[in-house]
C-alpha positions as CSV (number, residue, x, y, z in Angstrom):
1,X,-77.7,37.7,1.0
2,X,-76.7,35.0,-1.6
3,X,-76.8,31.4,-0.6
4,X,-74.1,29.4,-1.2
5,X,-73.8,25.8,-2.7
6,X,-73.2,23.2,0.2
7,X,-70.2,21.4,0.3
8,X,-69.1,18.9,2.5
9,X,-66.0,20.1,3.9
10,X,-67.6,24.1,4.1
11,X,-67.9,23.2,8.1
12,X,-70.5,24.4,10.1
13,X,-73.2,26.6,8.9
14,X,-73.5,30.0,10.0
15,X,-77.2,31.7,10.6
16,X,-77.0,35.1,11.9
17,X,-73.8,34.7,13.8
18,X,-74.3,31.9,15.8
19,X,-73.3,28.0,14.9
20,X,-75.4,24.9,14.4
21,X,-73.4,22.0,15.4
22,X,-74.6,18.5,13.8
23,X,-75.6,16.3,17.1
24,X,-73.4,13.0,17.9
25,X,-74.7,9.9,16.1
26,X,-73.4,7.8,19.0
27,X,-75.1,8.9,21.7
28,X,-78.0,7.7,20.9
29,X,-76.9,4.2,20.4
30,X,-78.0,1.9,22.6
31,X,-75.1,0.1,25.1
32,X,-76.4,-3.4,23.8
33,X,-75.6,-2.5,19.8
34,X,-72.0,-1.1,21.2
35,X,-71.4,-4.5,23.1
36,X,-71.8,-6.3,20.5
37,X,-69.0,-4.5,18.1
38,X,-66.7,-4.7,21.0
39,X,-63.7,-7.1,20.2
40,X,-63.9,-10.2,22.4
41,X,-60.8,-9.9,25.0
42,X,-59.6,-13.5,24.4
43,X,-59.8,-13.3,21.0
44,X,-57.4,-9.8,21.1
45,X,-55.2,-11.5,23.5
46,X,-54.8,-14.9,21.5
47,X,-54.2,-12.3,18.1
48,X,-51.7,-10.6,20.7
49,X,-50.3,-13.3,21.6
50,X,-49.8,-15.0,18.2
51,X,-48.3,-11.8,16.9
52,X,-45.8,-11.9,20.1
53,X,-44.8,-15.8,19.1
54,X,-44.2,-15.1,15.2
55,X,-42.3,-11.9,16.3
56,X,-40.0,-14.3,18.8
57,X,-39.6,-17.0,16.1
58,X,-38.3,-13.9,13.4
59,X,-35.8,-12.6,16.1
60,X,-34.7,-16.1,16.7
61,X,-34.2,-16.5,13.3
62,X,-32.2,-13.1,12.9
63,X,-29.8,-13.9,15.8
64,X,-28.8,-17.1,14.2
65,X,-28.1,-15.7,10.8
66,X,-26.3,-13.2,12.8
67,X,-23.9,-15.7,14.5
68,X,-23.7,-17.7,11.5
69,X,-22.5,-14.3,9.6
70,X,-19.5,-14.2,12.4
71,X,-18.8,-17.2,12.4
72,X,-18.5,-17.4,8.7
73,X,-16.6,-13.8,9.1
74,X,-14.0,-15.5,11.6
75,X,-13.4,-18.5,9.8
76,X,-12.6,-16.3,6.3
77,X,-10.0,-14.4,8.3
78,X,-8.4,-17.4,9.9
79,X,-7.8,-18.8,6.6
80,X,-6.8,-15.8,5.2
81,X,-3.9,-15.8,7.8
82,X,-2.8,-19.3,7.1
83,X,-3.2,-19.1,3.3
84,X,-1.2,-15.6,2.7
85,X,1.0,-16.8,2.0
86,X,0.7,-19.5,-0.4
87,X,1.3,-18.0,-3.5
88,X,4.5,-16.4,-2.1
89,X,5.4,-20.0,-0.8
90,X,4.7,-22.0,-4.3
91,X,7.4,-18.8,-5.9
92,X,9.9,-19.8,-3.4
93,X,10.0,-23.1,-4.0
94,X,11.3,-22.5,-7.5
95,X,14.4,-20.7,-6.1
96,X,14.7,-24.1,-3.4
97,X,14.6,-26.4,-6.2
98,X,17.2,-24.1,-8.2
99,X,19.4,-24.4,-5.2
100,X,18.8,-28.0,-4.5
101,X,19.6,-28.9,-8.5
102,X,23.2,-27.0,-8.0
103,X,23.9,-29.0,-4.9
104,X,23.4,-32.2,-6.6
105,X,25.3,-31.7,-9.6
106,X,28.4,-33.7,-9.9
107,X,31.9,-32.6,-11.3
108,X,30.9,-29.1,-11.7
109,X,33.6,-26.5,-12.0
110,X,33.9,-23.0,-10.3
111,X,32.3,-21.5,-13.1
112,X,29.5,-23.6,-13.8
113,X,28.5,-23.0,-9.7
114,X,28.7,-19.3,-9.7
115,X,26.6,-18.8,-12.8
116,X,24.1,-21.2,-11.1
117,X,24.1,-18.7,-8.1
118,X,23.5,-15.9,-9.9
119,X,20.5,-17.4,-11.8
120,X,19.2,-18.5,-8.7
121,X,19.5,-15.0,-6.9
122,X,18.0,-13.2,-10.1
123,X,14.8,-15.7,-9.6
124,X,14.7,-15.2,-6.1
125,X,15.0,-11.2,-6.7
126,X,12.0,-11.7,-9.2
127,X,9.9,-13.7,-6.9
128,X,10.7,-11.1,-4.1
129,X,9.7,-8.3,-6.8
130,X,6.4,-10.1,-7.8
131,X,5.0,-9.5,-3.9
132,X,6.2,-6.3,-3.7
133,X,9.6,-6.6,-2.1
134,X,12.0,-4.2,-2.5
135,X,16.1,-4.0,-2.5
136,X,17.4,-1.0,-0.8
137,X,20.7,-0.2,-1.8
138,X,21.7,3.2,-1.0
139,X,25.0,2.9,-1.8
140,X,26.1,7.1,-2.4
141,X,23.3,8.6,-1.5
142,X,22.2,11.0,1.8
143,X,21.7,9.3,4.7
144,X,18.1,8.6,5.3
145,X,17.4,7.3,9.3
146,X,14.2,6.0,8.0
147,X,15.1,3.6,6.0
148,X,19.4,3.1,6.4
149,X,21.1,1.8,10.1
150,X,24.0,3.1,10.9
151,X,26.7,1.2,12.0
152,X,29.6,3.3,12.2
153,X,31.0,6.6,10.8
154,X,34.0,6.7,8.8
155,X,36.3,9.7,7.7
156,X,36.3,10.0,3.8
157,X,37.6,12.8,2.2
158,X,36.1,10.9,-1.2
159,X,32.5,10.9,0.0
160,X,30.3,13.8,0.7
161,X,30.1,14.0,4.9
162,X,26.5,12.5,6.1
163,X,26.1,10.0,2.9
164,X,26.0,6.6,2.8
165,X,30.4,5.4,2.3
166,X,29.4,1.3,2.4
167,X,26.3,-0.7,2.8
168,X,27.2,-3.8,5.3
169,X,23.7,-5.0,4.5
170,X,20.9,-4.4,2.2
171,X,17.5,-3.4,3.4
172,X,13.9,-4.5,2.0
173,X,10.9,-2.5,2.2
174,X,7.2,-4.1,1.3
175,X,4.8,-2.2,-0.4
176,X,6.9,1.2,0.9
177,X,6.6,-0.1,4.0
178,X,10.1,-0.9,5.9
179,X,11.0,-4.7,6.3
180,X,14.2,-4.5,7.5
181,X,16.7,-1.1,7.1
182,X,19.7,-1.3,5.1
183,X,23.1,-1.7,7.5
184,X,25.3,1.1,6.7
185,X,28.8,2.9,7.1
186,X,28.4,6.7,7.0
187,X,30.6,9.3,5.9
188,X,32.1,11.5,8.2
189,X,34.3,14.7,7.4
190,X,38.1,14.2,7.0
């Protein structure tokens, strides 16, 4: 039989089929020695208890930052709400003043007033456009209940039956989404 090199993680020797186990170091220790490298109770439980407190102060600490967070959180969306709109508001005021202006002017003719209007309604389309608002004028086309209210229905024998003959009122849509349909006579058949 060859003998092997020893190494330390081989395991236990084998001689002739049975196994020689190393014998505990510990056991023969005496109680004293191990009484001695015994950790001191009140020493653990002050560690323990130190540990607990600086635990407690970090979860304090997390549960304000938390409440701050939400309150910080609410505060943003509150003002968000009242401040929406400000932008929108500051473009309106343009088209008030515009209005206001062709109030006040003295000795103005029929003339002078309607082409006043009609630059004040093509700045108040242009603010309207700027936030997204949209005319809906669907003057002529298929009748579309999503978006047109039908007020009546009218024989035409000019108009193509279900389309839209007169629009009574326009409708607005934000962003695609509906503000308000667009009031509407509809064609019926002759």
């Amino acid at each position: 039989m060859t003998a092997k090199p020893e190494r330390p993680d081989d395991g236990p020797e084998v001689e002739n089929g049975a196994e020689s186990t190393p014998e505990p170091e510990v056991a023969e220790r005496p109680a004293e020695e191990a009484a001695e490298e015994a950790p001191d109770p009140e020493a653990l439980l002050a560690e323990f208890k130190a540990k607990a407190d600086d635990n407690w102060e970090r979860y304090l600490r997390a549960a304000a930052e938390l409440e701050n967070v939400r309150k910080r959180a609410a505060r943003d969306v509150e003002n968000a709400h009242k401040f929406a709109l400000e932008r929108f508001g500051k473009d309106l005021l343009a088209v008030k003043d515009s209005l206001e202006m062709g109030l006040a002017a003295e000795n103005t003719d029929e003339t002078s007033l309607r082409e006043g209007s009609e630059s004040t309604l093509k700045l108040l389309a242009g603010t309207l456009e700027r936030f997204g608002i949209v005319e809906i004028d669907p003057a002529g086309e298929p009748f579309d209940p999503e978006f047109h209210e039908a007020m009546t229905m009218q024989p035409s024998a000019d108009a193509e039956p279900g389309s839209v003959l007169t629009v009574i009122q326009k409708g607005y849509s934000l962003n695609g989404r509906l503000l308000r349909p667009a009031m509407v006579v509809v064609a019926a058949e002759a």
